[in-house]
KOLMAR-873301 format. One record per residue (C-alpha): x, y, z. Coordinates in steps of 0.5 Angstrom, whole numbers, padded with zeros to 4 digits, always signed. Each point is the difference from the previous one (the first is absolute). Layout:
<vexros>
XYZ ...
</vexros>
This chain:
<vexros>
-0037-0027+0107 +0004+0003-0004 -0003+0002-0008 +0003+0003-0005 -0005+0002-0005 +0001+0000-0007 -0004+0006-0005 +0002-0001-0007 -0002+0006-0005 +0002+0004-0006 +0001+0007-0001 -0007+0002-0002 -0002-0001+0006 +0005+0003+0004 -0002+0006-0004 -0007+0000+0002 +0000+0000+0007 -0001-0009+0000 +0006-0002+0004 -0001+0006+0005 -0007-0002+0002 +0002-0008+0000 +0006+0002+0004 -0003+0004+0005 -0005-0007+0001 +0007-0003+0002 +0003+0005+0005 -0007+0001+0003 -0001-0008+0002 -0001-0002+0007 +0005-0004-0001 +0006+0003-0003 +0004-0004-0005 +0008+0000+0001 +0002+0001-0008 -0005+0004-0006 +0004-0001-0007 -0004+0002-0005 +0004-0001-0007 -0002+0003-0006 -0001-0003-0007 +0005+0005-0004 +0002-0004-0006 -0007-0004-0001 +0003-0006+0004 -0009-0002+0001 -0004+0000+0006 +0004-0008+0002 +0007+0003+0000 -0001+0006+0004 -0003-0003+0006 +0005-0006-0001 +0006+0006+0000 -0004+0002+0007 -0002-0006+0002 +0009-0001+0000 +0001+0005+0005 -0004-0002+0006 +0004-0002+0006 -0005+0000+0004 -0003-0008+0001 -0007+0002-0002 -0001+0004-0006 -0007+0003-0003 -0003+0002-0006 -0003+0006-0002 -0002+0003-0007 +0001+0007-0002 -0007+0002-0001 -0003-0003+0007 +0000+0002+0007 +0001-0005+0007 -0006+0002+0005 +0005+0002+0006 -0001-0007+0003 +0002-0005-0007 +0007-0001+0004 -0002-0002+0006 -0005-0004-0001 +0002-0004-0005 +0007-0001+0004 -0004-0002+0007 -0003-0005-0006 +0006-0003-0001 +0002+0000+0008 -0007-0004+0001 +0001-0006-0005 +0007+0000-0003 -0001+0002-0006 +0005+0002-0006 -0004+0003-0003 -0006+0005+0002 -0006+0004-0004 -0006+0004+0002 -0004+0003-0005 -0003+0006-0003 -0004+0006+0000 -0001+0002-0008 +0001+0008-0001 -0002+0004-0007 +0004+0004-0004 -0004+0006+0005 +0002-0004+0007 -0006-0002+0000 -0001-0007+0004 -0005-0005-0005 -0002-0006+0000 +0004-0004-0004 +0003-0005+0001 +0004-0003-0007 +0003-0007+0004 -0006-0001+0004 +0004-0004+0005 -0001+0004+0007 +0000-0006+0006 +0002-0006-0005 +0005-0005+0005 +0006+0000-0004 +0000-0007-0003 +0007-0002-0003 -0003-0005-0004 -0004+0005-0003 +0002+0007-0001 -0003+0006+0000 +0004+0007-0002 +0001+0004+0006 +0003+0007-0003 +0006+0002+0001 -0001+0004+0006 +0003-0006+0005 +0005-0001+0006 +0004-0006-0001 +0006-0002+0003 +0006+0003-0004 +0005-0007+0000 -0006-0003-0005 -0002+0006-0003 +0007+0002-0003 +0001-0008-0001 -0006+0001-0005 +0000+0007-0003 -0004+0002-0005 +0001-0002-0008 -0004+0003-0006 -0004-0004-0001 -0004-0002-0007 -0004+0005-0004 -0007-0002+0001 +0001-0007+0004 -0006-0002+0003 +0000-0004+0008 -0006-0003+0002 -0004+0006-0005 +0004+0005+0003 +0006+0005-0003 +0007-0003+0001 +0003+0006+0003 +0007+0000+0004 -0004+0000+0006 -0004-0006-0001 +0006-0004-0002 +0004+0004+0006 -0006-0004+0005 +0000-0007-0005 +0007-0001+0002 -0001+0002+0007 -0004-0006+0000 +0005-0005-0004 +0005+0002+0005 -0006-0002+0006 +0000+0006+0003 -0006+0001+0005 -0006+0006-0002 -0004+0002+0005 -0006+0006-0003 -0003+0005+0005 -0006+0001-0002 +0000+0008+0002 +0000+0006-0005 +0007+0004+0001 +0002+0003-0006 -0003+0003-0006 +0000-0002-0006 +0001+0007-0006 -0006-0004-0005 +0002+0005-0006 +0002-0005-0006 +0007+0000+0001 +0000-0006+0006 -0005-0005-0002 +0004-0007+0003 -0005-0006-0001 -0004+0003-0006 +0000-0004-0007 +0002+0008-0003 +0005+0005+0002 +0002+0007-0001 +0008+0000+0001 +0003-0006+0004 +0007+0004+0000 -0003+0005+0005 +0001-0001+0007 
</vexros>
């Protein structure tokens, strides 16, 4: 399976080493990925806008998500591609291993959904840290999404929508009930929690 995977960022987090470590997560997976973009936000286009623009470049026919500040444990790709072989999903997701500020693994879990079936009729949040078929992702795309809208009590972040209209367009989620990545917890990245720090850092 070809994948292109999508790390969009924004020049602090070049700086302090963030990208690095989540690119080196990428180029050491037991499946390597055909494409890495990773478009940096220079103008203040927001977290949507640069994954979009990143999203945009993939070719390859599978695109993943990985935020700046995470990690992909080195088997995330192969699995959740085997996922998508097995059961002809469109769109696959794991789950996470939450990290301090001191990369640290804590117990927490903000969403609190690990080894939920996907109910199309009732959707839950997934993160974005997802593999999904690159025709249907692009077709949605991410948008900004409404200060403050709220979805089932849940933050109406570009992620949260992004996978609203996958559903609408009938696409079929499939969720791995394992841990392949780490989640960096340190109050800049908190999807799905009433509060925030900064919705335009990716």
């Amino acid at each position: 399976m070809d994948i292109g995977v999508v790390i969009p960022t924004h020049p602090a987090r070049v700086d302090n080493g963030m990208v690095a470590r989540a690119t080196a997560s990428v180029m050491t997976q037991t499946l390597r990925p055909a494409e890495l973009h990773i478009p940096i936000d220079l103008h203040r286009e927001g977290a949507w806008g640069t994954r979009d623009r990143g999203l945009q470049a993939v070719r390859a026919p599978w695109v993943a998500f990985l935020d700046s500040d995470d990690e992909f444990m080195p088997h995330h790709l192969e699995t959740l591609a085997r996922a998508a072989e097995e059961t002809g999903a469109d769109y696959v997701y794991s789950y996470y291993q939450v990290r301090n500020a001191y990369g640290h693994d804590i117990d927490c879990d903000p969403l609190g959904h690990f080894g939920k079936v996907f109910d199309p009729a009732d959707p839950i949040q997934t993160t974005i840290t997802t593999l999904v078929r690159t025709e249907l992702a692009q077709k949605v795309g991410f948008h900004e999404p409404s200060a403050g809208e709220m979805i089932h009590g849940q933050r109406g972040g570009e992620d949260w929508f992004f996978t609203l209209d996958c559903v609408r367009l009938g696409a079929k989620i499939v969720h791995v009930p394992q841990r392949t990545w780490w989640w960096s917890h340190h109050g800049f990245n908190t999807s799905g929690l009433p509060t925030q720090g900064d919705a335009r850092q990716p």
